[in-house]
C-alpha positions as CSV (number, residue, x, y, z in Angstrom):
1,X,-11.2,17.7,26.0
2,X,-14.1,15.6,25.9
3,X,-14.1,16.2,21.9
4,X,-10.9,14.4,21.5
5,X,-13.1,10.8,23.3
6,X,-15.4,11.5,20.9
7,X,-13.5,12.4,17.8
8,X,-11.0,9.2,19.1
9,X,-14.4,6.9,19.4
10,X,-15.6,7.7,15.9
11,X,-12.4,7.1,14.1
12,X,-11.6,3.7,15.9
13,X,-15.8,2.4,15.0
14,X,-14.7,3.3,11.0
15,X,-11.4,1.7,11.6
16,X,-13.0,-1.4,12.7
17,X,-15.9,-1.2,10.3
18,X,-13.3,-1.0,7.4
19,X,-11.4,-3.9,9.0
20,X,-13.9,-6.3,9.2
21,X,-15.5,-5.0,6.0
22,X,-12.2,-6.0,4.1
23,X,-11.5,-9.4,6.5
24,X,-15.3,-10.5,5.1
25,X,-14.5,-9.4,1.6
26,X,-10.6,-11.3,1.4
27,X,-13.0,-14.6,2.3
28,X,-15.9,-14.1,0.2
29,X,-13.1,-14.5,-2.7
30,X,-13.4,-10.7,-3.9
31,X,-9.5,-10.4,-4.4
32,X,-9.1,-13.9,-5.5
33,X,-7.8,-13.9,-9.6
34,X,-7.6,-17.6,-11.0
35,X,-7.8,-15.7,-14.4
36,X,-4.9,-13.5,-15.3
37,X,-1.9,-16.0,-14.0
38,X,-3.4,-18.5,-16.2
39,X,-3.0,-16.6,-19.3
40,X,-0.1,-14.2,-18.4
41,X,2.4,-17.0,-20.3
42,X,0.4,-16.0,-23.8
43,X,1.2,-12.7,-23.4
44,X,4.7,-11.5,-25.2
45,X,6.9,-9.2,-23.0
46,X,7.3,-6.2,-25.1
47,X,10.7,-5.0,-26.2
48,X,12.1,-1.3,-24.6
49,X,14.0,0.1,-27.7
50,X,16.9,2.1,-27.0
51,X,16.2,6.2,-28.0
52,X,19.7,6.0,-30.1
53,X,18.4,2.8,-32.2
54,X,15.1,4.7,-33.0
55,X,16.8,7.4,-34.1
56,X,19.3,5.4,-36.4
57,X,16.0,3.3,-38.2
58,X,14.4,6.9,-38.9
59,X,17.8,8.2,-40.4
60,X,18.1,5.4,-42.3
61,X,14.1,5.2,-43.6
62,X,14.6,9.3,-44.5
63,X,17.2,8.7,-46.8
């Protein structure tokens, strides 16, 4: 019994070292990204082709 208080200490001293590990990274600015939403309106959105169209253009280039 007395390995389920220790097993039960441990986890909850890496639970909070993890918490406050992420809490100090989320204000140091780690997840921040002031680069990609600046840009994403230069990227072009790529058109999904339908399987049937792809097969008509390579009937069509074959013959």
């Amino acid at each position: 019994m007395s390995v389920i208080y220790v097993l039960l200490a441990i986890s909850i001293t890496v639970a909070v070292f993890f918490f406050v590990a992420f809490v100090l990274s989320v204000k140091s600015g780690q997840y921040d990204d002031a680069y990609t939403p600046s840009v994403r309106m230069l990227f072009e959105d790529e058109l999904v082709k339908d399987k049937t169209e792809e097969d008509e253009l390579n009937k069509s280039e074959n013959q």
